[in-house]
C-alpha positions as CSV (number, residue, x, y, z in Angstrom):
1,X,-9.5,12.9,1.3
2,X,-8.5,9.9,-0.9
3,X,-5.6,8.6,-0.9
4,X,-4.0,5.4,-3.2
5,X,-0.8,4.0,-2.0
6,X,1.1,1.5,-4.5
7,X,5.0,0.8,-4.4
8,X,7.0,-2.4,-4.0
9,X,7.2,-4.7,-1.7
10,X,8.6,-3.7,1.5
11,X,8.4,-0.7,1.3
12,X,5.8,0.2,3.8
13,X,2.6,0.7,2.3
14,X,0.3,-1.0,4.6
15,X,2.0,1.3,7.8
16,X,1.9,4.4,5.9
17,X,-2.0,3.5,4.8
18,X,-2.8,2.8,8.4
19,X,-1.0,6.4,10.3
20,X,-2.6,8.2,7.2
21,X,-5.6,7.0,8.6
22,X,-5.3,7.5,11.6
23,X,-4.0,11.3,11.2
24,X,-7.2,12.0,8.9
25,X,-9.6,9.9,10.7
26,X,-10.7,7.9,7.7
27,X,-10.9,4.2,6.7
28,X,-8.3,2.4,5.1
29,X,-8.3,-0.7,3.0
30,X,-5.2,-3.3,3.0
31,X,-5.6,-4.7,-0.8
32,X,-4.1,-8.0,1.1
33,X,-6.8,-8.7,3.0
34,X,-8.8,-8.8,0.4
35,X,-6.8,-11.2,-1.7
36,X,-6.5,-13.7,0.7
37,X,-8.8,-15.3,3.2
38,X,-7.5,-17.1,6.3
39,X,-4.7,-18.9,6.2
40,X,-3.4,-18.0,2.4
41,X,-6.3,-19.0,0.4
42,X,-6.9,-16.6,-2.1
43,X,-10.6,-15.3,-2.0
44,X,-12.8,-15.7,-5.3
45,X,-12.2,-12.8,-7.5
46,X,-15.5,-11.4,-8.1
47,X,-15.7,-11.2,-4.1
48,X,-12.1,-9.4,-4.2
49,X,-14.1,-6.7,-6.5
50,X,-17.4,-6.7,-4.8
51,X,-14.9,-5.4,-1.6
52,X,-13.3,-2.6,-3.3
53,X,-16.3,-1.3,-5.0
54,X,-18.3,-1.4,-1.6
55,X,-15.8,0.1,0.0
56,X,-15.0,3.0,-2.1
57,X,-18.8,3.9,-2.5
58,X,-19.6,3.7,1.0
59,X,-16.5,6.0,2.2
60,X,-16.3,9.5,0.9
61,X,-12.6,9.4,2.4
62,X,-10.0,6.5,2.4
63,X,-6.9,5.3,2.0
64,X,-6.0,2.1,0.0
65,X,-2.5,0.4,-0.2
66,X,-1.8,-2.2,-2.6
67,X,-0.9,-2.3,-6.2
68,X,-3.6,-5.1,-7.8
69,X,-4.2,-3.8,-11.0
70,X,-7.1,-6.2,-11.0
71,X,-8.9,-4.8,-8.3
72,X,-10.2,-1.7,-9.7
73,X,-6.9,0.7,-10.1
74,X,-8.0,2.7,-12.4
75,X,-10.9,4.2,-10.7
76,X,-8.3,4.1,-7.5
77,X,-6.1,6.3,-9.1
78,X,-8.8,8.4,-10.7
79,X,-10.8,9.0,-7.5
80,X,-7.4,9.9,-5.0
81,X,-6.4,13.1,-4.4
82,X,-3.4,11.9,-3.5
83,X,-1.6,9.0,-5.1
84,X,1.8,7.8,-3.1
85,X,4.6,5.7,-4.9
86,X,6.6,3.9,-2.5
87,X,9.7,2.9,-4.5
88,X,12.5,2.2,-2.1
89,X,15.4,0.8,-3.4
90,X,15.2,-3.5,-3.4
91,X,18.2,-3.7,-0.7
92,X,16.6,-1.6,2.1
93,X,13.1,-2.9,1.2
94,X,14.3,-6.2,1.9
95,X,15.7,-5.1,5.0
96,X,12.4,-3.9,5.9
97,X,11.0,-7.2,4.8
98,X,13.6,-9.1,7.4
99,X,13.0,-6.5,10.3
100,X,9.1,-7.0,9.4
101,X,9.6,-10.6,9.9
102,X,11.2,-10.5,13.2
103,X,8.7,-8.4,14.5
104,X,5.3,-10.3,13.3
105,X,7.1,-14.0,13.4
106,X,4.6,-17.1,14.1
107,X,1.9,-14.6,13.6
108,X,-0.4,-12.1,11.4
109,X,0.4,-8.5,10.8
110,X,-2.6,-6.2,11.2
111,X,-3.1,-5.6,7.4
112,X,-3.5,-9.6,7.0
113,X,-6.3,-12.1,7.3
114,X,-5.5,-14.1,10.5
115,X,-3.8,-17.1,10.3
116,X,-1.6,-15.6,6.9
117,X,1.2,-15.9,9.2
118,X,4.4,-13.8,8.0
119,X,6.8,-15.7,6.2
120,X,10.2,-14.9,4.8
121,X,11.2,-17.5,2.1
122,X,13.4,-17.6,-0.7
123,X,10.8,-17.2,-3.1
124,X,9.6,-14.1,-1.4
125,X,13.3,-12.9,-1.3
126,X,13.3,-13.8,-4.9
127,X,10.4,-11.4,-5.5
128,X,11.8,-8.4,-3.2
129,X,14.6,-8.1,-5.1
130,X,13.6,-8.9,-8.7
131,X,10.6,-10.2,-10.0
132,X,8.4,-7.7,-8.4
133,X,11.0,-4.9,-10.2
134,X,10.4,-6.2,-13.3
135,X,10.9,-3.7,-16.2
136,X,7.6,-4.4,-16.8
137,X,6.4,-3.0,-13.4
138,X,8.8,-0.4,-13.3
139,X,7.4,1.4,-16.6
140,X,3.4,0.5,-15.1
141,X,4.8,3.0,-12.5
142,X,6.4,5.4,-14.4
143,X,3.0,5.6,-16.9
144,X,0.9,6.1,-13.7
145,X,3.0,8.5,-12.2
146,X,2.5,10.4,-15.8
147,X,-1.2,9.9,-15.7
148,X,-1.5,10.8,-11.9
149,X,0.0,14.7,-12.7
150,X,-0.1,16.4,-9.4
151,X,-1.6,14.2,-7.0
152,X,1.2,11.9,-7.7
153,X,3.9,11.8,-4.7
154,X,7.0,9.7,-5.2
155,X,8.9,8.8,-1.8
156,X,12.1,6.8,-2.0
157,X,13.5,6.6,1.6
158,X,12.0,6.5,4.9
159,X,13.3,10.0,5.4
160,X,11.4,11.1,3.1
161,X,8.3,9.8,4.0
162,X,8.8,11.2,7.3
163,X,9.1,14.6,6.0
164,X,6.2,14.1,3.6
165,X,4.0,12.9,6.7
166,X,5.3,15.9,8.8
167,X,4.0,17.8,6.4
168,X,0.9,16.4,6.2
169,X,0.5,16.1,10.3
170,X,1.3,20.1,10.1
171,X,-1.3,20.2,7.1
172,X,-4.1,18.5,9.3
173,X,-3.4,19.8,12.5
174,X,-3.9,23.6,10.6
175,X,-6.5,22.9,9.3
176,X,-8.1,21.6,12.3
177,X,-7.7,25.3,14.2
């Protein structure tokens, strides 16, 4: 099973990569952790590459969240059998951003390098709620939800995530018998 997670920011992509993982017992990748070493410095781009392409041929299964178009997406989306658009609407993302921020205040969340403590500013606010809509991004999503076919799933609300990962718990766990 692979599986690519993109969406915008806030929506959850890095919690829904890590209980995917866990359900299916495969490695995920947090495309964040490879951006950015400790303490928000970025990491040198051909390393940033080196980690996804070592990653993805040395798992036969995984999950990857993060959009990066520059860190091999196209052979992402290619390779998943399963490609998950998280595209929550910009007010509850940002709510999810705030509640996010409460919970890992001071300190790193588990899809970060340590020391990129989590921050809520108003640039970041700024980028929530518009930049990182931009119609620009919005049609890049669109065109790879067109490319994507099948394998594409496109979840909007928490509730439906829930169901969707119901689903796929009741998949696995049928599977498994």
């Amino acid at each position: 099973m692979k599986i690519a997670i993109l969406g915008y920011a806030g929506s959850g992509k890095s919690t829904l990569a890590r209980e995917l993982g866990a359900l299916y017992g495969i490695p995920v990748l947090h495309l964040d952790t490879v951006q950015f070493l400790p303490n928000w410095r970025e990491r040198p781009k051909d390393e940033q590459l080196r980690m996804v392409r070592d990653f993805m041929d040395e798992n036969e299964s995984w999950v990857i969240d993060g959009n990066y178009s520059n860190l091999l997406q196209a052979r992402r989306l290619e390779e998943a059998d399963k490609v998950l658009f998280l595209l929550f609407n910009r007010f509850s993302a940002l709510a999810r951003v705030v509640k996010r921020y409460r919970q890992y205040r001071g300190r790193s969340r588990p899809d970060m390098a340590e020391g990129c403590s989590e921050k809520l500013d108003a640039e970041f606010v700024r980028w929530v709620l518009w930049e990182g809509r931009s119609r620009k991004t919005r049609t890049g999503f669109q065109q790879k939800q067109k490319y994507c076919g099948d394998k594409c799933v496109v979840l909007q609300t928490q509730r439906e995530i829930d169901r969707w990962l119901e689903n796929e718990r009741r998949t696995a766990h049928a599977g498994s018998l």
